[in-house]
C-alpha angles and dihedrals in degrees: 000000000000101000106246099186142015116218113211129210114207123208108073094355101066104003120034096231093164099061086048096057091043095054080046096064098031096057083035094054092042098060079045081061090052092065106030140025105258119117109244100242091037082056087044094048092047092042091049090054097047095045090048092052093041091054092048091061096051117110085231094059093101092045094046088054090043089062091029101243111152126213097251082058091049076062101072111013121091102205095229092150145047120078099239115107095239089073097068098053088048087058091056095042092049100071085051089035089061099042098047093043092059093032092058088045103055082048093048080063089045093266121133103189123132090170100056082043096057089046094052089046085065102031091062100046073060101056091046094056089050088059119067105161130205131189111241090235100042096092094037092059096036085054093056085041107052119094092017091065137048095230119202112170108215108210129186113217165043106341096230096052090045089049087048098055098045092051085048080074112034110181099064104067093070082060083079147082096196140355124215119193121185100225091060088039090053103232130036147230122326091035109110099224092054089058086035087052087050091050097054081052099053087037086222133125118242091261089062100061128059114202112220119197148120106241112079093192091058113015097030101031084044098056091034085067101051097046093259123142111229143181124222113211108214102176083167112055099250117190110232102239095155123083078226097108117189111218093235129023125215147171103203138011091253080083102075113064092058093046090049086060091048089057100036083063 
């Protein structure tokens, strides 16, 4: 079956999200430096910890996996969208979130200063937003791709966030027919009626899309259950330590356009 349409996961396959949230805490631990005498990784390895145990006790966490939102974005976003319930608590839990992530971290060092906490919680949502990332190929290849595909990006997600990445480069969005993020839809990847609702957008079968992305629990185990080729995109080398097997492997998007024509054979 000729391929009609390529689905696109966001986060570290079109935009290198990953690099953004590390610069984030680096510039952010290192004004911490400035004020009190921690050393900048040993506070973004403590803050990281603690972020990641706070979010875990919230009454939201289920809800947060279920649309695929991780704790370092709770640490930025401000939940102002998205109709369920759960996103309204997560608004009110974000300003507290901030500060006692930061807060626990800098004790976790020996440090006891809410202030500064507090400083640092608002300082790194900054610093995110500075940093919009794109990878030096994803133009180039939505560019050849463009017009010959029908193109639908797949995101994981709060809607606002999303929304704010995306208008952090404007110029993507217009790339494609349609965007799907998980916190509108209700539920997020790997779940089959997400990739079924992008189907019915897209009108194609399974064996028309491909799915390109670079989690194989969410973009690869998703479009693997409902029939859909996929690439995963592993510009790091990863080591595959998962029975989840993508149907092609690749390091960059350059990649696609020359395995689409090897399935469309």
């Amino acid at each position: 079956m000729t391929i009609q349409a390529v689905l696109f996961d966001l986060d570290d396959t079109l935009l290198w999200d990953d690099r953004s949230v590390n610069e984030s805490f680096q510039a952010t631990c290192e004004e911490a430096a400035k004020h009190v005498q921690v050393e900048p990784k040993a506070l973004e390895e403590a803050v990281r910890k603690e972020a990641r145990a706070l979010y875990q006790t919230f009454e939201t966490f289920p809800f947060t996996q279920l649309i695929g939102i991780n704790p370092f974005e709770g640490l930025w976003a401000n939940f102002t969208e998205g109709e369920n319930e759960n996103f309204r608590k997560l608004e009110q839990l974000a300003p507290g979130y901030r500060t006692e992530s930061w807060t626990r971290g800098l004790k976790a060092l020996g440090v006891d200063n809410p202030e500064l906490g507090y400083r640092l919680g608002e300082l790194f949502p900054a610093e995110r937003r500075s940093r919009p990332i794109v990878y030096d190929e994803t133009f180039e290849v939505l560019n050849q791709l463009k017009g010959n595909y029908k193109l639908l990006l797949l995101t994981n997600g709060s809607p606002d966030l999303q929304k704010e990445k995306l208008a952090g480069v404007p110029e993507l969005a217009a790339y494609f027919d349609h965007i799907v993020i998980s916190g509108n839809f209700g539920v997020g990847k790997p779940d089959v009626s997400i990739f079924q609702h992008a189907m019915q957008l897209l009108d194609i079968n399974a064996d028309e899309g491909v799915m390109i992305g670079d989690k194989l629990t969410t973009d690869i185990l998703g479009s693997n259950r409902v029939g859909m080729s996929n690439m995963w995109i592993n510009r790091h080398g990863l080591k595959r330590a998962s029975e989840i097997v993508p149907a092609h492997e690749i390091v960059n998007l350059r990649e696609i356009q020359g395995i689409i024509d090897i399935i469309s054979k």
